[in-house]
Short mmCIF file of the C-alpha atoms (twelve columns), coordinates in Angstrom:
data_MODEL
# 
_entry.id   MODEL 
# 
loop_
_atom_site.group_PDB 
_atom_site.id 
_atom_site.type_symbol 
_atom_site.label_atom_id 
_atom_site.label_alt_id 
_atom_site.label_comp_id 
_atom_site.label_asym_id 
_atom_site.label_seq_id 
_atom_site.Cartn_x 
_atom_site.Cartn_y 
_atom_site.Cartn_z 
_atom_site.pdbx_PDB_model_num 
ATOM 1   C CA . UNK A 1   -24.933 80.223 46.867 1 
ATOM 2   C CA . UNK A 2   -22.670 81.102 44.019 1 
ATOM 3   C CA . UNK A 3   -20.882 83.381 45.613 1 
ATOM 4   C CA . UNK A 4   -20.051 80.660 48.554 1 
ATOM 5   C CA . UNK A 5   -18.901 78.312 45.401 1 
ATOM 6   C CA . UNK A 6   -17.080 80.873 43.466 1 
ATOM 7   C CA . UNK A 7   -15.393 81.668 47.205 1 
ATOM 8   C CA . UNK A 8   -14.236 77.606 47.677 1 
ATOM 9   C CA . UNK A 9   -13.186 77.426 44.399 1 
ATOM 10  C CA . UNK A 10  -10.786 80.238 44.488 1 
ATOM 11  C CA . UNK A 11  -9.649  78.584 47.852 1 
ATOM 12  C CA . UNK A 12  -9.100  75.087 47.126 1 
ATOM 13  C CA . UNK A 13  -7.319  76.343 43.961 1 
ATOM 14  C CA . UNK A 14  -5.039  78.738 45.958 1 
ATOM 15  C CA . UNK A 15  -4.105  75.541 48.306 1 
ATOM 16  C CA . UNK A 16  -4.286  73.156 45.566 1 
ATOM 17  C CA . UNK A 17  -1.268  75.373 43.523 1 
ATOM 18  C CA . UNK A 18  0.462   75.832 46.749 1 
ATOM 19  C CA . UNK A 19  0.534   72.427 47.642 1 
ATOM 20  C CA . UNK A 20  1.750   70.993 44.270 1 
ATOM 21  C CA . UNK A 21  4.418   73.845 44.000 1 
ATOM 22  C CA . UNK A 22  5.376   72.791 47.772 1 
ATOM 23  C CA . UNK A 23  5.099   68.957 46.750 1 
ATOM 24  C CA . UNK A 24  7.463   69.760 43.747 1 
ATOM 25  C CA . UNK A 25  10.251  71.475 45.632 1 
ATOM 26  C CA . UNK A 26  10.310  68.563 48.158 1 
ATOM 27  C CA . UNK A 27  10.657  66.442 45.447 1 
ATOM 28  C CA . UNK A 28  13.454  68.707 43.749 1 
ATOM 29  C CA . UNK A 29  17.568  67.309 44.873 1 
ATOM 30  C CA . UNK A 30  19.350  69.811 43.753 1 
ATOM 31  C CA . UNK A 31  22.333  68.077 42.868 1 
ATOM 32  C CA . UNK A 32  19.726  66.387 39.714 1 
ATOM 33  C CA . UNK A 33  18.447  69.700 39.270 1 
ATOM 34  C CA . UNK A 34  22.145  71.312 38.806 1 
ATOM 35  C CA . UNK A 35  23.119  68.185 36.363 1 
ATOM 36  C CA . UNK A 36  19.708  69.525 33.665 1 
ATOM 37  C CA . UNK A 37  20.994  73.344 34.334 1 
ATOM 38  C CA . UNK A 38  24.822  72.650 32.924 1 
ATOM 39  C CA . UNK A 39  23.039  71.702 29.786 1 
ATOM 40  C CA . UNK A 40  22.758  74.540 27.741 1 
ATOM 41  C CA . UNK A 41  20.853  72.895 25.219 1 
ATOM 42  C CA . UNK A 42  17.815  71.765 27.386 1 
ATOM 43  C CA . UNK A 43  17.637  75.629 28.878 1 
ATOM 44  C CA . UNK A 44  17.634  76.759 25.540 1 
ATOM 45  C CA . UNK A 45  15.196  74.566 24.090 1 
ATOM 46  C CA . UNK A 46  13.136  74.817 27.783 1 
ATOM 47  C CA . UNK A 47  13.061  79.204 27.847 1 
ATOM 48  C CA . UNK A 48  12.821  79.475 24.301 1 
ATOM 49  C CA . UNK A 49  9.567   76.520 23.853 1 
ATOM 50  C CA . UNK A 50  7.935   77.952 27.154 1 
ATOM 51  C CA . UNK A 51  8.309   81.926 27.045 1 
ATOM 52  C CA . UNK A 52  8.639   82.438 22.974 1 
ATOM 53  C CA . UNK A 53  6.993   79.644 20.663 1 
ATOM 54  C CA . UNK A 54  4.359   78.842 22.913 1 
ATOM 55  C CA . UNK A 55  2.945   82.393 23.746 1 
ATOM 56  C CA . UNK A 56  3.232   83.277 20.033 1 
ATOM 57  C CA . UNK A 57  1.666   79.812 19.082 1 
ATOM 58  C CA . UNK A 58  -1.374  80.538 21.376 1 
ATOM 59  C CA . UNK A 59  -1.615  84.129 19.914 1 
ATOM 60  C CA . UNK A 60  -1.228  82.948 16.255 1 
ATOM 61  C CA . UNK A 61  -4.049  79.729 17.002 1 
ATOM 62  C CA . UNK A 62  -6.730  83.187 17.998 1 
ATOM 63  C CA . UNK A 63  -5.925  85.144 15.168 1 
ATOM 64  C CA . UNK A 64  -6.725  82.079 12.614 1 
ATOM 65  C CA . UNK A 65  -9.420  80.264 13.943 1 
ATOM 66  C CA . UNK A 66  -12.104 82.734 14.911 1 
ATOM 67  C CA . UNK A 67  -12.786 82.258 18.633 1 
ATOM 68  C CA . UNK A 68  -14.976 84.258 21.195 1 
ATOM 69  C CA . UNK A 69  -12.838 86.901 22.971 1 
ATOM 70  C CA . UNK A 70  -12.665 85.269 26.678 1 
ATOM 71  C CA . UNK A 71  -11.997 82.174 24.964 1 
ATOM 72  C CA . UNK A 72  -8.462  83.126 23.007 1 
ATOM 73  C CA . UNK A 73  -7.921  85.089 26.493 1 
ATOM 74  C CA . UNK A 74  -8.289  81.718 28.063 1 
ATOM 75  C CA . UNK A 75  -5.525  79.966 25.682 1 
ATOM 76  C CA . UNK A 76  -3.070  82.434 25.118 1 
ATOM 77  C CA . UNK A 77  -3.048  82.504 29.394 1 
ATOM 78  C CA . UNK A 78  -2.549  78.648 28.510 1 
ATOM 79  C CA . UNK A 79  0.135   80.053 26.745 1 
ATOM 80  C CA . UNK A 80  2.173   81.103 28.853 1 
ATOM 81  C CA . UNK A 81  2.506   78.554 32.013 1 
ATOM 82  C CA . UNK A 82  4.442   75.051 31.488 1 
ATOM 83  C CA . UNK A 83  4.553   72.507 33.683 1 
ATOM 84  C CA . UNK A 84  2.039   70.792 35.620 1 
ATOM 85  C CA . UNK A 85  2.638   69.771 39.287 1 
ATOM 86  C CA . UNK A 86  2.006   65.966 37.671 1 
ATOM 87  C CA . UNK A 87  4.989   66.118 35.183 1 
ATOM 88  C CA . UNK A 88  7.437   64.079 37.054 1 
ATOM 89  C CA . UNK A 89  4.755   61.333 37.489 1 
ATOM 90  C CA . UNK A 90  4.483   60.973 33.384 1 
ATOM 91  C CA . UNK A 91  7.585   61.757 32.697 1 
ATOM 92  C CA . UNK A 92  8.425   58.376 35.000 1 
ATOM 93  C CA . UNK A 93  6.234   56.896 33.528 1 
ATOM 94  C CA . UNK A 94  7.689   57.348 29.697 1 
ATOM 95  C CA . UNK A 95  11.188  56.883 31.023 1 
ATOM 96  C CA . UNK A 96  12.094  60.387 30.744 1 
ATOM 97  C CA . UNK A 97  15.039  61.704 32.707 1 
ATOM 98  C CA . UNK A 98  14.062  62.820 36.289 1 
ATOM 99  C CA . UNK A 99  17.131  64.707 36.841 1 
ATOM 100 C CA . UNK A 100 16.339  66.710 34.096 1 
ATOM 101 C CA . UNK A 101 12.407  67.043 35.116 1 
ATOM 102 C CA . UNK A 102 14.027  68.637 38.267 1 
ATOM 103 C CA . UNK A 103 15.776  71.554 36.377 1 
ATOM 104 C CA . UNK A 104 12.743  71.833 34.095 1 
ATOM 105 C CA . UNK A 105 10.126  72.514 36.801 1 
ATOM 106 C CA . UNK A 106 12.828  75.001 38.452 1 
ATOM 107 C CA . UNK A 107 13.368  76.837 35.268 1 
ATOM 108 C CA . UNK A 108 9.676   77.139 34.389 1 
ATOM 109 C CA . UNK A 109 8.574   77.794 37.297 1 
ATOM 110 C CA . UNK A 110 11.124  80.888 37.819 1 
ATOM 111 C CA . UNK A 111 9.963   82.053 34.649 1 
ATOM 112 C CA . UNK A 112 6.261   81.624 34.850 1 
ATOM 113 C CA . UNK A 113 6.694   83.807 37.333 1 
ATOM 114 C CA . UNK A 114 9.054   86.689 35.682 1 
ATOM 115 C CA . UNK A 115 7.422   86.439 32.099 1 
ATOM 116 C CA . UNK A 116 3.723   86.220 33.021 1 
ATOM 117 C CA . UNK A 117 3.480   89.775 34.308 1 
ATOM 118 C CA . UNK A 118 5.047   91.348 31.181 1 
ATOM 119 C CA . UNK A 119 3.472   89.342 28.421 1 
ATOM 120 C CA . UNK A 120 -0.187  89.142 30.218 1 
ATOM 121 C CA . UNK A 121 -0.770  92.608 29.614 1 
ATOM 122 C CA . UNK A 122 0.788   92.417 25.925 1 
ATOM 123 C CA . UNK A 123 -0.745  89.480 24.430 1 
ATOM 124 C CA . UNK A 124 -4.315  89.147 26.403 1 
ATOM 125 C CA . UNK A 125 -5.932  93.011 25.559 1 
ATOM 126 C CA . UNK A 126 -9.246  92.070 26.814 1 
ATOM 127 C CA . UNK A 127 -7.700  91.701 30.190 1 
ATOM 128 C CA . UNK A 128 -7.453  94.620 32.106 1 
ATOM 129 C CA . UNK A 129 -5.099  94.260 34.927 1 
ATOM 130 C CA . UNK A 130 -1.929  95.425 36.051 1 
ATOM 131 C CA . UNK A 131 1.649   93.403 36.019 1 
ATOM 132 C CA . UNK A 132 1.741   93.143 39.753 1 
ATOM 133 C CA . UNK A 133 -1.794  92.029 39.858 1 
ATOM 134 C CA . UNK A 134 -0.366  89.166 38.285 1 
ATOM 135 C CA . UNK A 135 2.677   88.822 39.928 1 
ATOM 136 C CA . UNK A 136 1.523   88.778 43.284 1 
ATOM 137 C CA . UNK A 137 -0.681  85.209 43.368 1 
ATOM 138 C CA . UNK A 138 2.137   83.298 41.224 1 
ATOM 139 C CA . UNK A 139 4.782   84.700 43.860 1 
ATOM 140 C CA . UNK A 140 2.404   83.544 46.424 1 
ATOM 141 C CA . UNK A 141 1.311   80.195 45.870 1 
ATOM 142 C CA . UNK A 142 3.985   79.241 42.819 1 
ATOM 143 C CA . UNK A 143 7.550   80.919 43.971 1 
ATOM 144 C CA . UNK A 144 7.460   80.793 47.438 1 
ATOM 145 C CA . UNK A 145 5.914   77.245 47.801 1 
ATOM 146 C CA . UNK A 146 8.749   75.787 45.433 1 
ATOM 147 C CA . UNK A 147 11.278  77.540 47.322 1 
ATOM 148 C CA . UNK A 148 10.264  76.587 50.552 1 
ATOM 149 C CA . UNK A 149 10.637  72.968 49.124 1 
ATOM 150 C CA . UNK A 150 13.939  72.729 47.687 1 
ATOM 151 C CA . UNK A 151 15.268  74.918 51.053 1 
ATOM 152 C CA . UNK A 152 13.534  72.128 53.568 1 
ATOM 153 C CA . UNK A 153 14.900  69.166 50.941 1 
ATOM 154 C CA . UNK A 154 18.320  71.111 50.905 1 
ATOM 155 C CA . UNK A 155 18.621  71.331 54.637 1 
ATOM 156 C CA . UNK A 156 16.722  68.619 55.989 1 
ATOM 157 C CA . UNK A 157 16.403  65.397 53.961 1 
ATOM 158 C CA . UNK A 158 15.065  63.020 56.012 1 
ATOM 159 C CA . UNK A 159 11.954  65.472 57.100 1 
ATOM 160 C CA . UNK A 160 10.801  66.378 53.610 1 
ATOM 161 C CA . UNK A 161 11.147  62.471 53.308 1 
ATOM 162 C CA . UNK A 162 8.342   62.651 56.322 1 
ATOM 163 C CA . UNK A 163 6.145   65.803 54.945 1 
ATOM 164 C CA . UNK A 164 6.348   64.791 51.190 1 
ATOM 165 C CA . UNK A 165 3.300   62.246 51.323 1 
ATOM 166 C CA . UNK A 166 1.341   64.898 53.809 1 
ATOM 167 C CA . UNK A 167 2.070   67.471 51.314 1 
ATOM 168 C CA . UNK A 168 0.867   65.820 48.384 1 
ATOM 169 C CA . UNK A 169 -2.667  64.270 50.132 1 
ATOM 170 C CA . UNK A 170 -3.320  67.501 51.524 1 
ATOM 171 C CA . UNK A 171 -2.951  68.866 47.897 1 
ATOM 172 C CA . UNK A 172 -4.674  66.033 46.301 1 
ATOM 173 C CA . UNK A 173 -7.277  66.727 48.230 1 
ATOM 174 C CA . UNK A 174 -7.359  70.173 47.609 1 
ATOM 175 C CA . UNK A 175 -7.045  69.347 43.835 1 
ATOM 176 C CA . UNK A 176 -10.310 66.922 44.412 1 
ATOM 177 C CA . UNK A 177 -12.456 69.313 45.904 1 
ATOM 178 C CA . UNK A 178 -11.106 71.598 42.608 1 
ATOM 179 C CA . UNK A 179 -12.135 69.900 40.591 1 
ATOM 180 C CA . UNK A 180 -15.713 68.950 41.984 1 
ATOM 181 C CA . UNK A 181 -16.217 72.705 42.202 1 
ATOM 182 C CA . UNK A 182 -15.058 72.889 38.485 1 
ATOM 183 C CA . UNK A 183 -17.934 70.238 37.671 1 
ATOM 184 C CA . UNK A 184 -20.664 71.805 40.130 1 
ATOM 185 C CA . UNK A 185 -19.863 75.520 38.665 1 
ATOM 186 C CA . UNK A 186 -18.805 74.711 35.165 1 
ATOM 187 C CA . UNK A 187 -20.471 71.174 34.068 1 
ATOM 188 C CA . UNK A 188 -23.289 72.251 31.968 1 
ATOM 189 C CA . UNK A 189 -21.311 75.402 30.576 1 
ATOM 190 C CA . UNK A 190 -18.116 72.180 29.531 1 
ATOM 191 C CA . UNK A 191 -20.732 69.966 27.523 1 
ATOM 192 C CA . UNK A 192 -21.600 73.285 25.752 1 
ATOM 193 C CA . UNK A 193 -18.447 74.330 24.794 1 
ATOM 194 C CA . UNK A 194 -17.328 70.284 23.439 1 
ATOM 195 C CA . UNK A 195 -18.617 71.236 19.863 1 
ATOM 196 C CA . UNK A 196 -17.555 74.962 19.557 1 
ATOM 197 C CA . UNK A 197 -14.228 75.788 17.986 1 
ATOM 198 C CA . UNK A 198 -12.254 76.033 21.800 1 
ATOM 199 C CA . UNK A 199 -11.711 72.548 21.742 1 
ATOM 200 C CA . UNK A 200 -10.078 72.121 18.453 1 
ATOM 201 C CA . UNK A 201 -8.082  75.259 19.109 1 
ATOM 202 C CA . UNK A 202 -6.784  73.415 22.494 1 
ATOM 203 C CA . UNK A 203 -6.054  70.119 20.503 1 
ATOM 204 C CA . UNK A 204 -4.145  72.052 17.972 1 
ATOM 205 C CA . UNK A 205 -2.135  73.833 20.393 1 
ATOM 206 C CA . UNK A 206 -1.330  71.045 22.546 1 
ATOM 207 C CA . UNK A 207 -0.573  68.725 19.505 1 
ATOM 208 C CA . UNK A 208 1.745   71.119 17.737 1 
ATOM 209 C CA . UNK A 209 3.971   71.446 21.289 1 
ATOM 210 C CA . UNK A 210 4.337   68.154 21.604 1 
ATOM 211 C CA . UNK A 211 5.315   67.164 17.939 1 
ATOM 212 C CA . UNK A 212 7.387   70.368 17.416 1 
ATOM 213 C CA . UNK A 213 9.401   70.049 21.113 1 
ATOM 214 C CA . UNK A 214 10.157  66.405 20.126 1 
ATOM 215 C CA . UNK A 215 11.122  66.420 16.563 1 
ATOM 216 C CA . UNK A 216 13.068  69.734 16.548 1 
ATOM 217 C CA . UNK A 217 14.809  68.898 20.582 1 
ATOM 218 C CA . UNK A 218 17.983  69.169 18.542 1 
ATOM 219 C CA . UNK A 219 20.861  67.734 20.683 1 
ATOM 220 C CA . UNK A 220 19.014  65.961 23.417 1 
ATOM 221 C CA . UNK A 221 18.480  62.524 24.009 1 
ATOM 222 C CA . UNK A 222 15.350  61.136 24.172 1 
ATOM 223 C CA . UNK A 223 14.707  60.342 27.405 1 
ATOM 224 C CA . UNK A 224 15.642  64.313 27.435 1 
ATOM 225 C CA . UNK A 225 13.370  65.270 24.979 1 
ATOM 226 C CA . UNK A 226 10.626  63.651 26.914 1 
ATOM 227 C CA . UNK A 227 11.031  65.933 29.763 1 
ATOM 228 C CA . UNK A 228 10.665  68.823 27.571 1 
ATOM 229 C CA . UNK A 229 7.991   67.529 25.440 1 
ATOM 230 C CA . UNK A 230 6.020   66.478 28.696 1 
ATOM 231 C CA . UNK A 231 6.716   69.909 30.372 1 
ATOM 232 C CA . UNK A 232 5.931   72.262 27.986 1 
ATOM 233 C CA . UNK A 233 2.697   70.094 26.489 1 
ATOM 234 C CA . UNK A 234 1.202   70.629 30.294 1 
ATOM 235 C CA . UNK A 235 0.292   73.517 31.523 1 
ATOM 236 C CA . UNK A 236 0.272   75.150 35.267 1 
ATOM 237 C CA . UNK A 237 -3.126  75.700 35.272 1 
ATOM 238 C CA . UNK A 238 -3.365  77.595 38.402 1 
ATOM 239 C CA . UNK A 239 -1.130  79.723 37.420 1 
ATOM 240 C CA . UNK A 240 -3.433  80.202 34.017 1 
ATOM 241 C CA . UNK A 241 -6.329  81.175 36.300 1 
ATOM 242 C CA . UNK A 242 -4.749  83.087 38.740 1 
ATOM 243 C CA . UNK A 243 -4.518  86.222 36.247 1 
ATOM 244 C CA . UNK A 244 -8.300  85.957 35.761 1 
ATOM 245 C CA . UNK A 245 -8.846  85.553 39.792 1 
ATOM 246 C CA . UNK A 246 -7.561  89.657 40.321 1 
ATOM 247 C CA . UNK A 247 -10.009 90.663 37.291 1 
ATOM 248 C CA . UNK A 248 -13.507 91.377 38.848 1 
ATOM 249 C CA . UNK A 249 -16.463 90.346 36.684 1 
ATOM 250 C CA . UNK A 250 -14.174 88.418 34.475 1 
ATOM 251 C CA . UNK A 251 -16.067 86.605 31.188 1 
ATOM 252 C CA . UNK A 252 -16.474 82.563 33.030 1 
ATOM 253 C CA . UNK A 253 -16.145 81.358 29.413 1 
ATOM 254 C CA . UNK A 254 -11.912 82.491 30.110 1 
ATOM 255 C CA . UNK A 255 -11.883 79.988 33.407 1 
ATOM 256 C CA . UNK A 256 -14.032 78.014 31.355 1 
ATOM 257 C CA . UNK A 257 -10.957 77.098 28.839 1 
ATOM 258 C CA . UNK A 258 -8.405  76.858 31.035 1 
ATOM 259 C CA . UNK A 259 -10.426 74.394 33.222 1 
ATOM 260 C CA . UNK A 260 -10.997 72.702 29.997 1 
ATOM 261 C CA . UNK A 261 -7.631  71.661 29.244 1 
ATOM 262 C CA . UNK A 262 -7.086  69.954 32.299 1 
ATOM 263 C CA . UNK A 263 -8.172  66.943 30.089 1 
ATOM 264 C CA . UNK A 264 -6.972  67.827 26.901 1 
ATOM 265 C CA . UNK A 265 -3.261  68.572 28.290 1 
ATOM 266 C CA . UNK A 266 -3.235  65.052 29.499 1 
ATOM 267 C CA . UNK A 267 -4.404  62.956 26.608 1 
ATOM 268 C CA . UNK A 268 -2.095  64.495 24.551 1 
ATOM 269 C CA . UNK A 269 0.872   64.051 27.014 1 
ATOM 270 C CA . UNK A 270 -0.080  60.085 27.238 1 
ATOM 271 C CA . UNK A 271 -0.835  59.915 23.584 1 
ATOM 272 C CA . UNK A 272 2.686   61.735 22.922 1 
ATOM 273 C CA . UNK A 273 4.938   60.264 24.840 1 
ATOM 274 C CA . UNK A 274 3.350   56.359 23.733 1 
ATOM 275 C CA . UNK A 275 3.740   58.127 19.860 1 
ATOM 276 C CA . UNK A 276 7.773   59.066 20.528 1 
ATOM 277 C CA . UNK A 277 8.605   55.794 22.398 1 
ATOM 278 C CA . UNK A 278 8.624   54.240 18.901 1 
ATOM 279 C CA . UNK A 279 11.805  56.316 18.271 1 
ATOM 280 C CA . UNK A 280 13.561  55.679 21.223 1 
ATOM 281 C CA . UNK A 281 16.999  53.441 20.947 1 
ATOM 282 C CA . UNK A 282 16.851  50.146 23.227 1 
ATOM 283 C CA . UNK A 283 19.274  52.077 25.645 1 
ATOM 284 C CA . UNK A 284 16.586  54.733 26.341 1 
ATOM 285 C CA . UNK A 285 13.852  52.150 26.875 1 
ATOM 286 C CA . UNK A 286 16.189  50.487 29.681 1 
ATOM 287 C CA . UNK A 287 16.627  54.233 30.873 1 
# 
């Protein structure tokens, strides 16, 4: 029976990542997109917040607080994956800049993708796997999803107008029955782990990105800095997990973090983005 569970999960994650990453190409005009990529102040502050300080901030958080092995595995793969599929829906809702959330979700994704491979094998030592072990799922069901995406918004608008609500109930669905298996496989193991030391180190991490991406966006605007803030604070969790999918009798305590965040990643994203709209000029709120 577990194996049958384990087998669904690994499914309805594969479609629920491909979906999103489809969902978020359709949803990607590349003439917004292009407008966030001239700014070479948001692509600094995205690359160098997604592939540098946050790695290095998840590696630093194991070394000082004293988790279990599979555990720190579990957040330094947290690490190293920005962006959630949901990000344009909070960053609308904070008044962020869309355009911008466009060229942030093509940028991390694209890098997710190059940098995961490499720093995998550098940063998470208990995890024995090869670089295109890794590579492989997130080209899969990250890369080629997005792509196909932005090519059917580029050269057909009016049918992604058509498959972008299929795309995203058929994902939502998949995301659902995700997260169900999550509960059936992982409940008892989640109300285990609430008082251990994995939760604070997840609040710490996710607190410090979104403080530190807002208060030192040097140069942007705020409705800017929300899009980075928002992006980099949530993770792509299936393309955490899909690392530990290609290991075979992998620790569940390492899924059992990154599943963990799912709720963590969020509150602090609300939380945040309530906290900076108290700095934000009257022009920005009227964004």
């Amino acid at each position: 029976m577990s194996d049958i569970l384990d087998l669904f999960f690994k499914i309805s994650l594969a479609i629920f990542m491909a979906g999103s990453l489809l969902e978020m190409g359709l949803r990607i005009i590349l003439q917004d997109a292009l407008r966030g990529l001239r700014n070479f102040r948001f692509i600094a502050h995205t690359l160098v917040w997604s592939f540098i300080i946050c790695p290095a901030l998840a590696f630093a958080i194991t070394r000082v607080i004293p988790l279990e092995p599979p555990y720190a595995i579990g957040l330094i793969l947290l690490g190293m994956a920005p962006c959630a599929p949901f990000v344009p829906l909070l960053v609308d809702k904070a008044k962020g800049d869309l355009g911008f959330t466009a060229a942030f979700m093509v940028l991390a994704s694209v890098g997710t993708v190059i940098c995961m491979p490499f720093t995998v094998p550098l940063l998470a030592k208990g995890l024995t796997t090869s670089a295109w072990a890794i590579a492989k799922p997130l080209l899969i069901v990250v890369l080629l999803p997005m792509a196909a995406g932005v090519i059917l918004r580029r050269k057909s608008d009016p049918f992604a107008t058509k498959m972008l609500p299929i795309v995203k109930r058929g994902a939502g669905l998949a995301g659902l029955i995700w997260c169900v298996l999550c509960l059936i496989i992982y409940g008892k193991s989640l109300l285990g782990v609430v008082g251990e030391l994995a939760v604070a180190s997840e609040l710490l991490f996710f607190a410090l990105i979104f403080v530190g991406t807002y208060w030192l966006g040097f140069g942007l605007r705020h409705e800017q800095k929300i899009v980075l803030s928002v992006g980099v604070t949530t993770r792509n969790l299936g393309a955490c997990l899909a690392p530990l999918l290609s290991v075979p009798d992998m620790d569940q305590r390492a899924t059992l973090m990154i599943v963990l965040a799912l709720p963590i990643m969020v509150i602090v994203s609300v939380l945040g983005t309530k906290w900076s709209g108290r700095f934000a000029s009257p022009a920005s709120n009227g964004h």
